[in-house]
N, C-alpha and C positions, 0 to 999 in steps of 0.2 A: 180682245176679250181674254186670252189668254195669259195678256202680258200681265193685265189686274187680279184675275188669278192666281198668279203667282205672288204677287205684290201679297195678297191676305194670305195666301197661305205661307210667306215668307214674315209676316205681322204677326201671323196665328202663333208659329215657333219662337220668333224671337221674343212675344209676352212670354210665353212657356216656359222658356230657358229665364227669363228673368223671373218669375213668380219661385217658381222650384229652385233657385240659387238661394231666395229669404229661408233662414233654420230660426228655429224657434230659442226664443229667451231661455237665460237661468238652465242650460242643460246639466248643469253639475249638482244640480240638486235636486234633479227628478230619478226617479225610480223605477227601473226594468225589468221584467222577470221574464225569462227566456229558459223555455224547454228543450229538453232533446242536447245536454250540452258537453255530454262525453267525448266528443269526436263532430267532424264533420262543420254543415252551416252553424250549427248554435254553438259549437265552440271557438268557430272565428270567430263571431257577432261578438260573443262576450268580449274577448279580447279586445276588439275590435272596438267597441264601444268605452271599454274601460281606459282603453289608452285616451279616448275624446273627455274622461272624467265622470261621463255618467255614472250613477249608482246602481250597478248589475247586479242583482239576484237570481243566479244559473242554477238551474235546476237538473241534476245530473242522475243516471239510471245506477250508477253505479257507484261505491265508494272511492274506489281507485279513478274513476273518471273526474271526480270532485276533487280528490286530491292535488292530481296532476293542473290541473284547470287553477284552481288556488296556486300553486306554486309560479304557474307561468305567466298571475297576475298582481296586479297590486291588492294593497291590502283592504281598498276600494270595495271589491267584488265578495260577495258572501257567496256559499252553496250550499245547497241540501238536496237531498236524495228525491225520486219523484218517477215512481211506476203510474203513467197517466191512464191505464186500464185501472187501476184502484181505486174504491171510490175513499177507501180509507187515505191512502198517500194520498190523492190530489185533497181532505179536506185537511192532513195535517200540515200538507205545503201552505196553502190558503192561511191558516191560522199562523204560521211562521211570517209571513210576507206580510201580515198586518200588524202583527207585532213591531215588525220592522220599520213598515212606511208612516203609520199612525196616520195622523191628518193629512198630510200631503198628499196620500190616494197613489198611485200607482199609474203612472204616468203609460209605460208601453207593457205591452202582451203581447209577445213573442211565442205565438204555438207553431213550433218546430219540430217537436219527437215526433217521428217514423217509424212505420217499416216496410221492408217491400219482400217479404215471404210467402211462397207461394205464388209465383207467377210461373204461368204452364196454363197450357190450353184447358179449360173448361173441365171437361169429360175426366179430367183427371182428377181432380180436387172433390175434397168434400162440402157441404155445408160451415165445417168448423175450421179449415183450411181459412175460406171467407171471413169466418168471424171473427179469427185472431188478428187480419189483418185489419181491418172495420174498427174493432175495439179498441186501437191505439189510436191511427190517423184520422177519426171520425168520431165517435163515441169520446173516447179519451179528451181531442181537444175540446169538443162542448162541451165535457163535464168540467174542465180546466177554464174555459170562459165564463160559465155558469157561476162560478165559485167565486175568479175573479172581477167579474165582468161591475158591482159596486164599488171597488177600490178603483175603478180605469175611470168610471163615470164622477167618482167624487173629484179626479184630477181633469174633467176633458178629456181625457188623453186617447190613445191609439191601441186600435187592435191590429196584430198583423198575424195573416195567418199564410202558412207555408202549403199550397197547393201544389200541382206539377203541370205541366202542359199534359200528366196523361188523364189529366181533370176538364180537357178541353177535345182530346182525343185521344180514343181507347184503341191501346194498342199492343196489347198481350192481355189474357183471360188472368183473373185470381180476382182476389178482396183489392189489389191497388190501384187499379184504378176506379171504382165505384166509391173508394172510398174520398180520391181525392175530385171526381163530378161531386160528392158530397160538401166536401169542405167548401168547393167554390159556391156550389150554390145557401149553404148555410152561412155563408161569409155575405150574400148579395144581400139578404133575407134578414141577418145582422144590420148590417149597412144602413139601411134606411129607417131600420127602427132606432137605431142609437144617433141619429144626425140631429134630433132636436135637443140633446143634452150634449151637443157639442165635441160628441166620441167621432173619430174617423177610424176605418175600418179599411185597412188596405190587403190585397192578396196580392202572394208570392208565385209566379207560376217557371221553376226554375226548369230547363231544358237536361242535359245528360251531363251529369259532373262526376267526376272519379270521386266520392265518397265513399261510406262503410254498406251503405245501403246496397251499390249499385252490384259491387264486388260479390254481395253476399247472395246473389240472384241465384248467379248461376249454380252455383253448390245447392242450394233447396233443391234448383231444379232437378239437378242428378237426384238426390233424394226423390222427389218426386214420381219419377221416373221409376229406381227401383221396388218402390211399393203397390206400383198400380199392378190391376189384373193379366195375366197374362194375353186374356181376349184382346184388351182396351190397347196392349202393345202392337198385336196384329195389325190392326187396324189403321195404326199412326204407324207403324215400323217403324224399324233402326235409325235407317236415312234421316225422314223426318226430325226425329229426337235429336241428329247428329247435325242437322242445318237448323232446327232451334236453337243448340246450344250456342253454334257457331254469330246467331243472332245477336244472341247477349254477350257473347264476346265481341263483336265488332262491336259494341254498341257500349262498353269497356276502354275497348282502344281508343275511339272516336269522343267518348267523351274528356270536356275541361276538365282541366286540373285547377283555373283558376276561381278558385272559390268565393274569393272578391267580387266576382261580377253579380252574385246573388246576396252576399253578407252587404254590400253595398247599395242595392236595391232596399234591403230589411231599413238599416243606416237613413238613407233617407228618407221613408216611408216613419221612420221615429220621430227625424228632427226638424224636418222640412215643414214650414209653416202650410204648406199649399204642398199635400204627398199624391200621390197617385193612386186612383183605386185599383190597378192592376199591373203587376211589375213585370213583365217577359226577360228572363235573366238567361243569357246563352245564346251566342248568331243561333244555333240548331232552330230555339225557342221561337226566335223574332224572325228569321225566315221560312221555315219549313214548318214546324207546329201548329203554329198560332195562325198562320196563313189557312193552311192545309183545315183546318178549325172553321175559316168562314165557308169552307167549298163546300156544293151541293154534296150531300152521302154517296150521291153515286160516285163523283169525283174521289173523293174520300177510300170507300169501299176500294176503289180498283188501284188506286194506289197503294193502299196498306198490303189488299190481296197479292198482291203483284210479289209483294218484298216476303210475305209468309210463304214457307215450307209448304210442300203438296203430300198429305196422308197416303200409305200405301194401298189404301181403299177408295181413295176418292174417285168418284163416277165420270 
């Protein structure tokens, strides 16, 4: 029994690894538009894509992030500016990208821009602490698919959206991870509506990678920290604060540098005839995360508890 067991689930793989090798026709004349692309995953992908010939339209937060991006690419790739909390920026992007692709339709969506500000236990944050981070990674990309989401469907083509494993498992307090259980489930809810017009709809769920994001945690957090009440310090004390930080730094140290393993996921989830509805990018992701994701909450719970700090008031 077990030997045939193996047998199909060694058939299962091998159809797998053959389906996901076929890339889709004519990639040189399809049309990308990729958020978030100053730095970080959407500024490999562009590149990344551009060296493959595709036609990249990277959308960058910044002017000097466009610049630098244009120059490190061919002359392929266009850019333009795109604060995705805007609902003015995201409809003048939309009206540029159409100008652009015309009838061809807009082959892949790429929602990428982030951010991870304000992570800190709960009690400490405000209301709008939440919303700024909400308004970019959530709000932002569905006003960003909303806009685009005509031009994908005139091509078939692909939505891919950049989740996290802490979209699967919550594991420090702020707006980041609510925001990205958001994305995955608005990305499920996507899915199945857009599969009779021949759209596929893949999610990104990357593990811990040395990017702009990760780096920029810990400084909010000191921030953080110095503005809250003196009470609400009692309470957490010094200790606490000083084995938080130490959290997001190990968790700095310990993450990849190699950015590839997520740009590469994007990559094939674009071209791949037969992509994946969900990409786990990073060992952390596909052993520890994503795993720890299907355990009972209690399992869950005492694991995570285990690794957090102990308040100087805690009972």
């Amino acid at each position: 029994m077990w030997f045939y067991l193996a047998v199909l689930l060694g058939l299962y793989f091998l159809r797998r690894w053959y389906r996901e090798r076929q890339t889709v026709e004519n990639l040189r004349e399809k049309y990308v538009f990729i958020t978030g692309c100053d730095s970080g995953f959407g500024n490999k992908l562009a590149r990344q894509l551009d060296a493959l010939g595709l036609r990249v339209l990277a959308a960058c937060f910044t002017q000097e992030g466009a610049e630098e991006l244009e120059r490190l690419s061919s002359d392929r790739l266009k850019t333009t500016i795109l604060d995705v909390s805007s609902k003015e920026s995201v409809v003048a992007a939309t009206e540029w990208v159409k100008g652009i692709v015309r009838s061809k339709g807009l082959w892949g969506l790429v929602n990428n821009a982030g951010i991870a500000s304000h992570a800190a236990p709960t009690e400490w944050l405000t209301k709008d602490d939440f919303a700024e981070v909400i308004n970019v990674n959530l709000l932002g990309l569905i006003d960003v698919t909303l806009h685009m989401l005509p031009l994908v469907r005139a091509a078939r083509g692909r939505v891919v959206n950049v989740a996290s494993v802490m979209g699967r498992v919550a594991c420090f307090g702020g707006g980041y991870c609510p925001s990205k259980y958001g994305v995955e489930a608005f990305s499920d809810s996507l899915r199945r509506e857009l599969l009779p017009f021949g759209v596929q709809v893949s999610i990104i769920e990357p593990g811990a990678f040395a990017n702009p994001i990760v780096k920029l945690v810990e400084e909010n957090l000191r921030a953080t920290w110095n503005r809250i009440p003196s009470d609400i310090k009692e309470i957490y004390g010094q200790k606490y604060f000083d084995n938080y930080c130490k959290y997001f730094e190990d968790l700095t140290k310990g993450a990849s540098k190699d950015l590839y393993l997520v740009t590469d996921c994007m990559e094939h989830a674009l071209t791949s005839r037969y992509p994946r509805t969900r990409y786990a990018a990073g060992w952390d992701a596909k052993l520890y995360y994503i795993p720890l994701s299907y355990m009972p909450t209690l399992v869950a719970d005492y694991v995570l508890a285990g690794l957090a700090p102990r308040p100087a008031q805690a009972v």
